[in-house]
C-alpha positions as CSV (number, residue, x, y, z in Angstrom):
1,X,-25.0,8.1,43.0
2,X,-23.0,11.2,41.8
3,X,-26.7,13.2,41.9
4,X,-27.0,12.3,45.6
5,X,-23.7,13.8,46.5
6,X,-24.1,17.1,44.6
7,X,-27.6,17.8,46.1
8,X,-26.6,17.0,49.7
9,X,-26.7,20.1,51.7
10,X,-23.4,19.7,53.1
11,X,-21.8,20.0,49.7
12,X,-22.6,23.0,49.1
13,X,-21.3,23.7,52.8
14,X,-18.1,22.4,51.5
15,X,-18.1,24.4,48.5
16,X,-18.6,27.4,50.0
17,X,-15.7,26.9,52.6
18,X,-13.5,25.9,49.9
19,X,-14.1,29.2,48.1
20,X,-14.4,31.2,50.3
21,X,-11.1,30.4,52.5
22,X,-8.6,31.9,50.1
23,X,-9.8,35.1,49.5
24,X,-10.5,35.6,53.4
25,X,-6.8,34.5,54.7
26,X,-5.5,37.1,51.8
27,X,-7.8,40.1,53.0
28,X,-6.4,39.2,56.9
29,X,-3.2,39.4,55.0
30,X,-3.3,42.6,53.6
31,X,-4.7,44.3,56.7
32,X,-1.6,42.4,58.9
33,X,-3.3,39.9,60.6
34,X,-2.9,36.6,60.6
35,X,-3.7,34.0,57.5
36,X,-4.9,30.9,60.4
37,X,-8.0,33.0,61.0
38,X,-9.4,32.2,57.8
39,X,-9.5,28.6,59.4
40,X,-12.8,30.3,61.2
41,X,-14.9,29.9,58.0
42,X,-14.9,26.3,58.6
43,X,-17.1,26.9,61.5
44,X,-19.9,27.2,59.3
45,X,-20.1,23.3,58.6
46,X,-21.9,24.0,62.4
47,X,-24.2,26.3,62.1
48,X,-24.3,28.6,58.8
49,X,-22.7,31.8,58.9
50,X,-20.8,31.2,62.3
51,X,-18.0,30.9,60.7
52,X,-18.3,34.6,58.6
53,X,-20.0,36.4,61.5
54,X,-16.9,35.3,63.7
55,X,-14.6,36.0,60.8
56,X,-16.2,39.7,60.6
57,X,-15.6,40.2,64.6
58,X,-11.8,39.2,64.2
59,X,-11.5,41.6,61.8
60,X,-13.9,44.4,63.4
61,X,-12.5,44.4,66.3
62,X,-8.4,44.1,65.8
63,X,-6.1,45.8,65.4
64,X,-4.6,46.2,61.5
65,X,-0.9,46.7,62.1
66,X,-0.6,47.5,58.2
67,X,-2.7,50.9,58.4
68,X,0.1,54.1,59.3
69,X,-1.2,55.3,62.0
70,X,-2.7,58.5,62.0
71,X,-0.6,62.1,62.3
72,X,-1.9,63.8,65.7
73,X,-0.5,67.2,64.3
74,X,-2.5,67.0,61.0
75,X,-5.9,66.0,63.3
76,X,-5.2,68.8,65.7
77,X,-5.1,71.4,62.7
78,X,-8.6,70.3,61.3
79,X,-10.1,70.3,64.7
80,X,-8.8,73.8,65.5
81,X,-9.6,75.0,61.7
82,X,-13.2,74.0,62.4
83,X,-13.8,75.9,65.7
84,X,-12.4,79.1,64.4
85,X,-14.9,79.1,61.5
């Protein structure tokens, strides 16, 4: 009986979204965004990978208000520097 539930596909399903939840919603976290898209691995109960290919265009294509944004000043003088040369 035990067997039967630990060889069902949808266990390791399970298993993987119950892994693989926490370290998502601290990497959206660390780059600002927020932790409820993690929720988006679930999706892969669905259709495999749905869930991480979604995941990866949340985080592909947002914004990450914890990056500084970058000095215009400092980007100016490197592409001056390397005309002159």
């Amino acid at each position: 009986m035990l067997q039967d539930i630990f060889h069902h596909p949808i266990f390791g399903s399970l298993l993987f979204c119950l892994l693989a939840q926490w370290p998502a919603a601290k990497v959206l976290t660390h780059v600002g965004l927020p932790r409820g898209w993690s929720f988006l691995i679930w999706l892969n109960l669905l259709l495999p990978m749905l869930g991480m290919a979604l995941l990866t265009g949340v985080l592909g294509h947002s914004r990450w208000p914890k990056l500084p944004p970058l000095k215009q000043d400092k980007q100016k003088k490197i592409l001056l520097s390397d005309h002159h040369e």
